[in-house]
mmCIF entry with sequence, helices, sheets and N, C-alpha, C, O atoms, coordinates in Angstrom:
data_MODEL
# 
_entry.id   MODEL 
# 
_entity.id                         1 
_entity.type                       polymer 
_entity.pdbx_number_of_molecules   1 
# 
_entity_poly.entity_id                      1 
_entity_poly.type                           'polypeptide(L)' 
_entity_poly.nstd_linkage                   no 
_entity_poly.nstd_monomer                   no 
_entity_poly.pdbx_seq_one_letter_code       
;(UNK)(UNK)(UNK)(UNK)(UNK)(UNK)(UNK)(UNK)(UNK)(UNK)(UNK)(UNK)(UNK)(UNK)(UNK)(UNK)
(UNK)(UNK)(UNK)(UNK)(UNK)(UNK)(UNK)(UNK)(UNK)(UNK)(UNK)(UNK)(UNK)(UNK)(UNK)(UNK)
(UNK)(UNK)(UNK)(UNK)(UNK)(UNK)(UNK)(UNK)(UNK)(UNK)(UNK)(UNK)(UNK)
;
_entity_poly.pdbx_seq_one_letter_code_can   XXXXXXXXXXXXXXXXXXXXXXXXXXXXXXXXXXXXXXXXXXXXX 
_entity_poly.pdbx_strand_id                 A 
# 
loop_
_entity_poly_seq.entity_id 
_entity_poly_seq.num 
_entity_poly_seq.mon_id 
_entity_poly_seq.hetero 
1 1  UNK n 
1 2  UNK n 
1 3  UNK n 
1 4  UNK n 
1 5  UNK n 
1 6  UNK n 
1 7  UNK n 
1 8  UNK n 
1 9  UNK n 
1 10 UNK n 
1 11 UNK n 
1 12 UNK n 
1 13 UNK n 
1 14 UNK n 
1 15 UNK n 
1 16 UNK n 
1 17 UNK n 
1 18 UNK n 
1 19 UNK n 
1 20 UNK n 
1 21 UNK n 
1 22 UNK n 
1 23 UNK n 
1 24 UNK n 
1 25 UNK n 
1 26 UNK n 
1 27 UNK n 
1 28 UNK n 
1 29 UNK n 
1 30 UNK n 
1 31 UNK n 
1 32 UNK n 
1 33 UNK n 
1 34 UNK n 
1 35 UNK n 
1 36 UNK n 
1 37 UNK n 
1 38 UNK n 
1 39 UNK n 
1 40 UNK n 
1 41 UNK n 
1 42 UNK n 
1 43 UNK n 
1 44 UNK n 
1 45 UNK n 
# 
_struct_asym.id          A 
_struct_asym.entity_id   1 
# 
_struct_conf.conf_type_id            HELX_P 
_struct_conf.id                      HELX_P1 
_struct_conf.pdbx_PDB_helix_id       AA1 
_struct_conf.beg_label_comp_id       UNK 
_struct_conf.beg_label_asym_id       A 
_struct_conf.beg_label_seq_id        33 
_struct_conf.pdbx_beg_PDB_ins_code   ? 
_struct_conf.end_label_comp_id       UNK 
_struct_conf.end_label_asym_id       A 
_struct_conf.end_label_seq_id        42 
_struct_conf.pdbx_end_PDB_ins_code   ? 
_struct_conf.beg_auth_comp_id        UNK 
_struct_conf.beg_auth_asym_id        A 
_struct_conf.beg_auth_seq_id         33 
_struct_conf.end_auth_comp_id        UNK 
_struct_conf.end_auth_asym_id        A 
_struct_conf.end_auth_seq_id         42 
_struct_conf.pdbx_PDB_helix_class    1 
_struct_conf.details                 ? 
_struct_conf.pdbx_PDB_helix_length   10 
# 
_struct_conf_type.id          HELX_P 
_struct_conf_type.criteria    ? 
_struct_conf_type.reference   ? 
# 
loop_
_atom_site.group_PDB 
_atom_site.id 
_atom_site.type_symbol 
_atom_site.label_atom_id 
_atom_site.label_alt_id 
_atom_site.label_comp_id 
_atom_site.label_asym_id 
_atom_site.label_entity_id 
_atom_site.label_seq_id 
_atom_site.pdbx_PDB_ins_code 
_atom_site.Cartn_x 
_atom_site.Cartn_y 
_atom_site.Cartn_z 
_atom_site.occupancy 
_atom_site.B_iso_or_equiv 
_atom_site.pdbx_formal_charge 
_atom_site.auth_seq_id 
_atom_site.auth_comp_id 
_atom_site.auth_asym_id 
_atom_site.auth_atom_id 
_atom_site.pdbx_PDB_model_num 
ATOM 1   N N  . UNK A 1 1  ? -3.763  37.820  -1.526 1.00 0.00 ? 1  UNK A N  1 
ATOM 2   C CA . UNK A 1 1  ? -3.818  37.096  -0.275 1.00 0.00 ? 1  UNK A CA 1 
ATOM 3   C C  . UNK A 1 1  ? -2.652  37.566  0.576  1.00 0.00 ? 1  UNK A C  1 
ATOM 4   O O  . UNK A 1 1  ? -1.464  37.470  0.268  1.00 0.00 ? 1  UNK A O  1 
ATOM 5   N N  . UNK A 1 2  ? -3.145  38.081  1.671  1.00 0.00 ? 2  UNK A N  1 
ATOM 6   C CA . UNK A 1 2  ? -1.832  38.499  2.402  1.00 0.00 ? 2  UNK A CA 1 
ATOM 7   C C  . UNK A 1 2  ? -1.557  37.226  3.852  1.00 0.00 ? 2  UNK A C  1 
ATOM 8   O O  . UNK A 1 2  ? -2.455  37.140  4.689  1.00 0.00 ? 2  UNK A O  1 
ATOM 9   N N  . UNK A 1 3  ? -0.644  36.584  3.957  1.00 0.00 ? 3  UNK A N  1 
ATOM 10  C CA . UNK A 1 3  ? -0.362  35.541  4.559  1.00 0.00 ? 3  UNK A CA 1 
ATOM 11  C C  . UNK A 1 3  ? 0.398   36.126  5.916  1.00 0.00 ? 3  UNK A C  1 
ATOM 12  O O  . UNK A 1 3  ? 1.403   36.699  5.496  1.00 0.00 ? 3  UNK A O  1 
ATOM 13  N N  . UNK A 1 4  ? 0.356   36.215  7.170  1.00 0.00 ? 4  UNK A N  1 
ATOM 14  C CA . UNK A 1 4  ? 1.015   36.935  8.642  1.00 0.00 ? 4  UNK A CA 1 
ATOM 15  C C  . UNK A 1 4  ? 0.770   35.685  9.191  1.00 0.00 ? 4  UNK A C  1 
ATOM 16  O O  . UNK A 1 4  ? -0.030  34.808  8.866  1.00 0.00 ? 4  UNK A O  1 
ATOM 17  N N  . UNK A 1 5  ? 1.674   35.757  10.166 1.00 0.00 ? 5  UNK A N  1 
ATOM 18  C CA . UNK A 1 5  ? 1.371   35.394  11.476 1.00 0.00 ? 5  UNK A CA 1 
ATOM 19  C C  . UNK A 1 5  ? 1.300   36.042  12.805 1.00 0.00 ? 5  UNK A C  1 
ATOM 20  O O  . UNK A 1 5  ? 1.834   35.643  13.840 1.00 0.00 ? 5  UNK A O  1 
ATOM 21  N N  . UNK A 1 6  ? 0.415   37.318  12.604 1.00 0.00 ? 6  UNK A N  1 
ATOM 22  C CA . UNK A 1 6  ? -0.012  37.793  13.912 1.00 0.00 ? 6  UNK A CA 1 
ATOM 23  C C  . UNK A 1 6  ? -1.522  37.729  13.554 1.00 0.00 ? 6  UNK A C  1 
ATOM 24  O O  . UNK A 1 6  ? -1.960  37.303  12.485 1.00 0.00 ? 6  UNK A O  1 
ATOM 25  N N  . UNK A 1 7  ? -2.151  38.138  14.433 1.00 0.00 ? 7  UNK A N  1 
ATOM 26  C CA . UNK A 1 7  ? -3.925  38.294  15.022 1.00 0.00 ? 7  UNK A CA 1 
ATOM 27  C C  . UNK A 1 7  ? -4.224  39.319  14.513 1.00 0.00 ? 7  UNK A C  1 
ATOM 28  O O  . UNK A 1 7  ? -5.451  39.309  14.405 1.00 0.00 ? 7  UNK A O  1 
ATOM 29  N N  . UNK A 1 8  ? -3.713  40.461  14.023 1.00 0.00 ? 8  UNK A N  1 
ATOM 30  C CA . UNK A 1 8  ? -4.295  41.963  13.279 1.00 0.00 ? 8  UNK A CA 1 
ATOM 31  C C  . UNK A 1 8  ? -3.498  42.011  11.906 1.00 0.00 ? 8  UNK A C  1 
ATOM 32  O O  . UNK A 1 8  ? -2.684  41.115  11.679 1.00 0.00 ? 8  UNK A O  1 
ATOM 33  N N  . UNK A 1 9  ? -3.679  42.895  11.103 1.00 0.00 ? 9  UNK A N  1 
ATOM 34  C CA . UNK A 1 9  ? -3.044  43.348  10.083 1.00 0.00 ? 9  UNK A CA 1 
ATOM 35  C C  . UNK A 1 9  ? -3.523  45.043  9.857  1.00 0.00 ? 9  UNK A C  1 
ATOM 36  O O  . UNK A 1 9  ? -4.387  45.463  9.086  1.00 0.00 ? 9  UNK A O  1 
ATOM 37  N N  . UNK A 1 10 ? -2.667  45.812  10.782 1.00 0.00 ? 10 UNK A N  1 
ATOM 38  C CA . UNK A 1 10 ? -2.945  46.927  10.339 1.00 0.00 ? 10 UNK A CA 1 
ATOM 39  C C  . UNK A 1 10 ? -3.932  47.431  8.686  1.00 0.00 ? 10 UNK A C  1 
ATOM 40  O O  . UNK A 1 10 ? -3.558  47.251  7.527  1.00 0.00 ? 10 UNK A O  1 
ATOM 41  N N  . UNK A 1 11 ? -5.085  48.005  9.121  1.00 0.00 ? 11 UNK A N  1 
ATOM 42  C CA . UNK A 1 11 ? -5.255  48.931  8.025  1.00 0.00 ? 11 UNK A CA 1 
ATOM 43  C C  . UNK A 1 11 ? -6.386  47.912  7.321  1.00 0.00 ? 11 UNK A C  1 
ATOM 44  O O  . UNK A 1 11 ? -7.418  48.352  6.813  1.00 0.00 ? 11 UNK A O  1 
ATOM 45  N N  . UNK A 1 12 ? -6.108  46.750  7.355  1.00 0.00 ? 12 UNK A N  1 
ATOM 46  C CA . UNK A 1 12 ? -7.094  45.420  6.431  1.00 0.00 ? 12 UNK A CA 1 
ATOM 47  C C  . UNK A 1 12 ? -8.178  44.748  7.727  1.00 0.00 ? 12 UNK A C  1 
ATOM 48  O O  . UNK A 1 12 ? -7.956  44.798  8.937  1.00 0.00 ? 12 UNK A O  1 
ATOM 49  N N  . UNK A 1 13 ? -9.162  44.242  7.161  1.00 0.00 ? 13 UNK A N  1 
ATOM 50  C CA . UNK A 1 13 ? -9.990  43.413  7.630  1.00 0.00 ? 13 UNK A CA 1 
ATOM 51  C C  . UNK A 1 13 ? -9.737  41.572  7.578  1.00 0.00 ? 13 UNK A C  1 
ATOM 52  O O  . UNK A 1 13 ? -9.358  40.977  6.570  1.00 0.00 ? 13 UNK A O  1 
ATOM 53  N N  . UNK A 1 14 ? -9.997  41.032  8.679  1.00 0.00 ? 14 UNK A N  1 
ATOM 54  C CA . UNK A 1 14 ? -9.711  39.281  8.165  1.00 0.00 ? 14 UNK A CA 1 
ATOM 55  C C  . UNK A 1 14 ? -10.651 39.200  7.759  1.00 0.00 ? 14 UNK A C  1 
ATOM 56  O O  . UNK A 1 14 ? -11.658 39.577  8.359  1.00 0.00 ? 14 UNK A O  1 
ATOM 57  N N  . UNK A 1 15 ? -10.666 38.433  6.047  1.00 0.00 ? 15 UNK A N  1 
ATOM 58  C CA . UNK A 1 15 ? -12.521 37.859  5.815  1.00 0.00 ? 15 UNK A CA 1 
ATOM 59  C C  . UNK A 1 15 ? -12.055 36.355  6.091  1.00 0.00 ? 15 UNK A C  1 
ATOM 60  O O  . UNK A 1 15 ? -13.152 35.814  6.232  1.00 0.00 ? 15 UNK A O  1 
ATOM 61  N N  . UNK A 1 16 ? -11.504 35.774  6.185  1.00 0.00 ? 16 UNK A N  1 
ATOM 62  C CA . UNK A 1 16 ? -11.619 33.959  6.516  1.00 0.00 ? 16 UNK A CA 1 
ATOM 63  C C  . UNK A 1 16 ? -10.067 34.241  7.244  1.00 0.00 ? 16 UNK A C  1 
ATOM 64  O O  . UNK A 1 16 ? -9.219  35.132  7.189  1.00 0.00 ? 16 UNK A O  1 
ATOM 65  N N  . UNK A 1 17 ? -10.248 32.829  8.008  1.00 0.00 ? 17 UNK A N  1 
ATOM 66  C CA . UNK A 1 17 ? -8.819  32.320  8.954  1.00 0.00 ? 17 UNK A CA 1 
ATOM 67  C C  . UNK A 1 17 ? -9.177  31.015  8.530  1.00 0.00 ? 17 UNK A C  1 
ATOM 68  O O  . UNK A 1 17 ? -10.296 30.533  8.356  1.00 0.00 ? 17 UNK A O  1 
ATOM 69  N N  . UNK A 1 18 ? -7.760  30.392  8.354  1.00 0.00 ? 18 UNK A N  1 
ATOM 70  C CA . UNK A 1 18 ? -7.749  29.133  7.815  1.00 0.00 ? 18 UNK A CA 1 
ATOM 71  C C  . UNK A 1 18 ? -6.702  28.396  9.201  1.00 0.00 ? 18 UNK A C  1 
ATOM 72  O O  . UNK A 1 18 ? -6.059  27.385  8.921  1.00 0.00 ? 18 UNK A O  1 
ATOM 73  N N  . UNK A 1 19 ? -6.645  28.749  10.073 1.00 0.00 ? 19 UNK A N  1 
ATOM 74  C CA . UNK A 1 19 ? -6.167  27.950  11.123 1.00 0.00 ? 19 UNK A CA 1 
ATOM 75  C C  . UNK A 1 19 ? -4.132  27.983  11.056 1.00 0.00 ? 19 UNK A C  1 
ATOM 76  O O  . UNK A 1 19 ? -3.313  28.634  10.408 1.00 0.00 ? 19 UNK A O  1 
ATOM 77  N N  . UNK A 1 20 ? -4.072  27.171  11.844 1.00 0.00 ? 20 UNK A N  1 
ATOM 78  C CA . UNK A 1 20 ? -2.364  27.368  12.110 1.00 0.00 ? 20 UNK A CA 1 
ATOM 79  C C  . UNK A 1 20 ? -2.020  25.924  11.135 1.00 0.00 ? 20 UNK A C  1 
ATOM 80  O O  . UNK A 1 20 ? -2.536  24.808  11.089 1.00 0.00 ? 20 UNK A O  1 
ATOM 81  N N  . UNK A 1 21 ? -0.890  26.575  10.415 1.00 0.00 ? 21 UNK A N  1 
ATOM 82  C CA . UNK A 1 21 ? -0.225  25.952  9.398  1.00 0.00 ? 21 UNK A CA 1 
ATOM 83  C C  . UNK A 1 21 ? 0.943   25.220  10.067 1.00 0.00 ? 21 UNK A C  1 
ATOM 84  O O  . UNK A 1 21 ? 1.599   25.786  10.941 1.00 0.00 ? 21 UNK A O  1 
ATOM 85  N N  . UNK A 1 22 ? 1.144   24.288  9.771  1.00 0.00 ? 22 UNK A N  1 
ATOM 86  C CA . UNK A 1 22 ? 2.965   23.390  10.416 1.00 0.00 ? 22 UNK A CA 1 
ATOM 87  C C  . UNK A 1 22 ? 3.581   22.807  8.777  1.00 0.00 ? 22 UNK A C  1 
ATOM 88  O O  . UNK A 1 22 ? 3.147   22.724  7.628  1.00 0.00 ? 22 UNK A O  1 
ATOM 89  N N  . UNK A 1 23 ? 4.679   22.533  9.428  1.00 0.00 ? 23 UNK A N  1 
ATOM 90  C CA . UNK A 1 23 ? 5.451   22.011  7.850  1.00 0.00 ? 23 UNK A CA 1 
ATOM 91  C C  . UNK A 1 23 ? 6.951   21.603  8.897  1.00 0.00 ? 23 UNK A C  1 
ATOM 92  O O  . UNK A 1 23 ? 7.510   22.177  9.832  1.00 0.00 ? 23 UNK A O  1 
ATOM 93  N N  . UNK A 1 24 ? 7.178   20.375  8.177  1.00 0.00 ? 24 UNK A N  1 
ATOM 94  C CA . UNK A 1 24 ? 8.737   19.759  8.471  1.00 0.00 ? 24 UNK A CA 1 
ATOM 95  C C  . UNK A 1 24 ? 9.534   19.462  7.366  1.00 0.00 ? 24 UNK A C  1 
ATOM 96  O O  . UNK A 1 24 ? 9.062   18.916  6.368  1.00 0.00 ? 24 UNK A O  1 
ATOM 97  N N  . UNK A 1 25 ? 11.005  19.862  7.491  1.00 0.00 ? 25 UNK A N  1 
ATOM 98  C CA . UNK A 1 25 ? 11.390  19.970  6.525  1.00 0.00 ? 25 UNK A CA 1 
ATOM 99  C C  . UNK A 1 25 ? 13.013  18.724  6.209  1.00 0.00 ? 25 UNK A C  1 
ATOM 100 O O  . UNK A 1 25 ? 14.003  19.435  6.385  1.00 0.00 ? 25 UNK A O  1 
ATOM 101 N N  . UNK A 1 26 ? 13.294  17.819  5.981  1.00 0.00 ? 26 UNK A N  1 
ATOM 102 C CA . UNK A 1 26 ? 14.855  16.978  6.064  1.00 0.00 ? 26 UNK A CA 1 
ATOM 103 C C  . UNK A 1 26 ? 15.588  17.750  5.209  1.00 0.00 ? 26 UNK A C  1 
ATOM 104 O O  . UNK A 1 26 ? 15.321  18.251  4.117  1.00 0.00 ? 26 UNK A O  1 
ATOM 105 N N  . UNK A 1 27 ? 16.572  17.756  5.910  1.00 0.00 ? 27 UNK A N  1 
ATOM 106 C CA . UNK A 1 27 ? 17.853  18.370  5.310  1.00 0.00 ? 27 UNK A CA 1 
ATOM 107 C C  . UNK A 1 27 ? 19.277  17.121  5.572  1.00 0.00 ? 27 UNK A C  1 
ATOM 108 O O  . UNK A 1 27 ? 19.340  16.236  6.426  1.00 0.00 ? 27 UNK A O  1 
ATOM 109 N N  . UNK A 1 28 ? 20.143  17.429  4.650  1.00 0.00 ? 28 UNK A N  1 
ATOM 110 C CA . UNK A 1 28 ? 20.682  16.277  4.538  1.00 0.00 ? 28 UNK A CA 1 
ATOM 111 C C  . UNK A 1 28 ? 22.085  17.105  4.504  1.00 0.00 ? 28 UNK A C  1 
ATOM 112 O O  . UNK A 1 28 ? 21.976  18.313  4.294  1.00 0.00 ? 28 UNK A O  1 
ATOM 113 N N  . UNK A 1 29 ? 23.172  16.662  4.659  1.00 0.00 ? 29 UNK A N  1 
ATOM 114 C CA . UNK A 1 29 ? 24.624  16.857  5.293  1.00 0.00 ? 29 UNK A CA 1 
ATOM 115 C C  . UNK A 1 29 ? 25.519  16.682  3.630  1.00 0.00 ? 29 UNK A C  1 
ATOM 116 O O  . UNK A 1 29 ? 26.166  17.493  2.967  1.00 0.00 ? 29 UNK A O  1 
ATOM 117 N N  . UNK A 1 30 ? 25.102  14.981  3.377  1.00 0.00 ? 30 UNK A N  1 
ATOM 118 C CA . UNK A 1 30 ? 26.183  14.529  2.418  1.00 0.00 ? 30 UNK A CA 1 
ATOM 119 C C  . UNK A 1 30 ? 25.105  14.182  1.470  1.00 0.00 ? 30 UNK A C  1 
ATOM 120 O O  . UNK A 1 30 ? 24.646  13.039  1.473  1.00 0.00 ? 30 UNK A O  1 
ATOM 121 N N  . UNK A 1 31 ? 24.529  15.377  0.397  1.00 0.00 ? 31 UNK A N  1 
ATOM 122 C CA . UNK A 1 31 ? 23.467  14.786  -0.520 1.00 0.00 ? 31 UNK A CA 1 
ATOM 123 C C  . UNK A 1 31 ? 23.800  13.794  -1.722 1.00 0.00 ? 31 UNK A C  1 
ATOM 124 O O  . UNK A 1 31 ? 23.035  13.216  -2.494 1.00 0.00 ? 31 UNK A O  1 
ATOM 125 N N  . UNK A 1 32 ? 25.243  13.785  -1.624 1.00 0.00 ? 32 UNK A N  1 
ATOM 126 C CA . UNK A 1 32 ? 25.663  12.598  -3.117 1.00 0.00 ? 32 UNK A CA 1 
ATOM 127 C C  . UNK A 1 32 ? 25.823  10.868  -2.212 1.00 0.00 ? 32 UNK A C  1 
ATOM 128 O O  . UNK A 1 32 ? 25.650  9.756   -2.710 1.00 0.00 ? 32 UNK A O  1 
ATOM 129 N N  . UNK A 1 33 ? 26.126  11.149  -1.073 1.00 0.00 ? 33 UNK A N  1 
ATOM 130 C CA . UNK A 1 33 ? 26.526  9.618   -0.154 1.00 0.00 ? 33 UNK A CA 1 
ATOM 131 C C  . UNK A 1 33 ? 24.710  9.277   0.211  1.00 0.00 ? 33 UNK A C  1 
ATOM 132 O O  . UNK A 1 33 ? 24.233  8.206   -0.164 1.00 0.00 ? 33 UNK A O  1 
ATOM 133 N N  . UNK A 1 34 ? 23.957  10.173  0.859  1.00 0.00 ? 34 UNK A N  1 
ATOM 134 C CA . UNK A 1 34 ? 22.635  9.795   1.262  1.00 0.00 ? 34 UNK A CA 1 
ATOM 135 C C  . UNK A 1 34 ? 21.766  8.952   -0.447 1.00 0.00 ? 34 UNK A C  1 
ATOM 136 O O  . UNK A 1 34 ? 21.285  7.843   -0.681 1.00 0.00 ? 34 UNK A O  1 
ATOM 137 N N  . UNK A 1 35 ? 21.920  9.959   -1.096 1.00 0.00 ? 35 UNK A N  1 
ATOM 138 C CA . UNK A 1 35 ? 21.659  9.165   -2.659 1.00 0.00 ? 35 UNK A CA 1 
ATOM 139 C C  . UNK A 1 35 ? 22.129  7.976   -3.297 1.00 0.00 ? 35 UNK A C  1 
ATOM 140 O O  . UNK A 1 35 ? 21.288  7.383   -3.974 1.00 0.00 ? 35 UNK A O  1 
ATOM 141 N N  . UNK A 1 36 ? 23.342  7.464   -3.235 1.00 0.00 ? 36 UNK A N  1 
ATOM 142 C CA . UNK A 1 36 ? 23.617  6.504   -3.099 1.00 0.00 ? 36 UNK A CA 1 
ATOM 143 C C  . UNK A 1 36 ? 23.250  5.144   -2.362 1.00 0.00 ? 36 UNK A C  1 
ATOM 144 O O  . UNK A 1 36 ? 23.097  3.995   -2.777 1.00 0.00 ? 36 UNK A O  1 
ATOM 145 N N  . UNK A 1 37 ? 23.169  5.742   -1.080 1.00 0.00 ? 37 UNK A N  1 
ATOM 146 C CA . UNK A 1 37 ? 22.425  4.685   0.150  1.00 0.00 ? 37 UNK A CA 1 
ATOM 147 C C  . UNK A 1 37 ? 21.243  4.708   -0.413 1.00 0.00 ? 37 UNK A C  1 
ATOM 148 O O  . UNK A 1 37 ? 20.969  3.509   -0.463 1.00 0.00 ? 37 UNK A O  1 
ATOM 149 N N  . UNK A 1 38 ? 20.458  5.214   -0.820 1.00 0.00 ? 38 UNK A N  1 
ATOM 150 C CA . UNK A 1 38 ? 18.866  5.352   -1.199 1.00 0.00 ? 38 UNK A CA 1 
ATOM 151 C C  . UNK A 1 38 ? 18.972  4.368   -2.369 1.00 0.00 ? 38 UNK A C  1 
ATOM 152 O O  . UNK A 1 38 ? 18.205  3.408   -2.453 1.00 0.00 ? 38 UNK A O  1 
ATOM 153 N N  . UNK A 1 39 ? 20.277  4.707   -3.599 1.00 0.00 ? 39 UNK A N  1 
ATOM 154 C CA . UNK A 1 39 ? 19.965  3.565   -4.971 1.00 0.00 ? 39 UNK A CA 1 
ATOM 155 C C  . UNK A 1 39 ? 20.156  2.310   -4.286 1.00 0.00 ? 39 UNK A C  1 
ATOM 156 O O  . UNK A 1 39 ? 19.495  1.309   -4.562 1.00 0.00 ? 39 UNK A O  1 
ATOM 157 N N  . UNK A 1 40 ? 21.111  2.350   -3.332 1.00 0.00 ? 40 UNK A N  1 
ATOM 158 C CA . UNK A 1 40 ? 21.957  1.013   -2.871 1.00 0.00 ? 40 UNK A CA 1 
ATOM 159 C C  . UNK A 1 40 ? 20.668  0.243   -2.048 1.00 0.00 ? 40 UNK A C  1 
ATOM 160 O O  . UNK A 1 40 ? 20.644  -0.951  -2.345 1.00 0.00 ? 40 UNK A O  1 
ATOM 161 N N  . UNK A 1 41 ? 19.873  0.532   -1.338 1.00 0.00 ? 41 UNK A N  1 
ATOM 162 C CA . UNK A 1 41 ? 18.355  0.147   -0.705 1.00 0.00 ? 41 UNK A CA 1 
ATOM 163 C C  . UNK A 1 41 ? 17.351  -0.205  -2.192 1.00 0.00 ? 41 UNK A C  1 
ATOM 164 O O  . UNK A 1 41 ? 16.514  -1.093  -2.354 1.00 0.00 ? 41 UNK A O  1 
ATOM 165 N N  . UNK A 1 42 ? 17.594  0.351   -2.684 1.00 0.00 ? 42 UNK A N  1 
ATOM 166 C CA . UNK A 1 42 ? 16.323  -0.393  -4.161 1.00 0.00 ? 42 UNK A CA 1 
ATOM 167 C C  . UNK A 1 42 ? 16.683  -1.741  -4.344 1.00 0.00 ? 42 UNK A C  1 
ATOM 168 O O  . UNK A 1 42 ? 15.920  -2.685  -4.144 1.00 0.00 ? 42 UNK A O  1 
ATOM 169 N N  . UNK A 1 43 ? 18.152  -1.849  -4.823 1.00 0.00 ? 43 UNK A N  1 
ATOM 170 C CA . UNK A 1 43 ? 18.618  -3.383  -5.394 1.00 0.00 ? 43 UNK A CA 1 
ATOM 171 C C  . UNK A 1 43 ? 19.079  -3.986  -4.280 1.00 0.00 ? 43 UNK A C  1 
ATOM 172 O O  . UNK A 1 43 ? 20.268  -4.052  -3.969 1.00 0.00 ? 43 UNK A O  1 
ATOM 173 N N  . UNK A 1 44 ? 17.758  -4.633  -3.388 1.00 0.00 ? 44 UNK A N  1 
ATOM 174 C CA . UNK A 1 44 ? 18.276  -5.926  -2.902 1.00 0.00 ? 44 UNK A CA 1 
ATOM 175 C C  . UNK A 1 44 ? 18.109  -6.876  -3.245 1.00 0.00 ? 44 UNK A C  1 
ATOM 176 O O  . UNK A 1 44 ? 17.227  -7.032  -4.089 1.00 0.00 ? 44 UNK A O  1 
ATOM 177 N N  . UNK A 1 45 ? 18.950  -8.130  -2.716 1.00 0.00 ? 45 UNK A N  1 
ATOM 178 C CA . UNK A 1 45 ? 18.780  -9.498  -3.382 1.00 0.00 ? 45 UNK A CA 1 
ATOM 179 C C  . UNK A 1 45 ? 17.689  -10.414 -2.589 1.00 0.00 ? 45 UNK A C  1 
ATOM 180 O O  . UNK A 1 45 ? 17.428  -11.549 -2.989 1.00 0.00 ? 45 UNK A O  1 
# 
């Protein structure tokens, strides 16, 4: 499977197009303090 993002691929034929792909991704700064806040949100009273 050869995966591009242009409209041709030299030399090959397209047999299927599966449409335009998206993806989002979180990234986090302080991953040991954000983890914490996350256990500290489970145990409420």
């Amino acid at each position: 499977m050869i995966i591009t993002n242009i409209e041709t691929v030299p030399g090959k034929t397209i047999v299927e197009h599966f449409g335009l792909v998206s993806g989002s991704t979180i990234r986090a700064k302080h991953v040991g303090r954000d983890l914490m806040a996350g256990l500290k949100n489970l145990y409420v009273e």
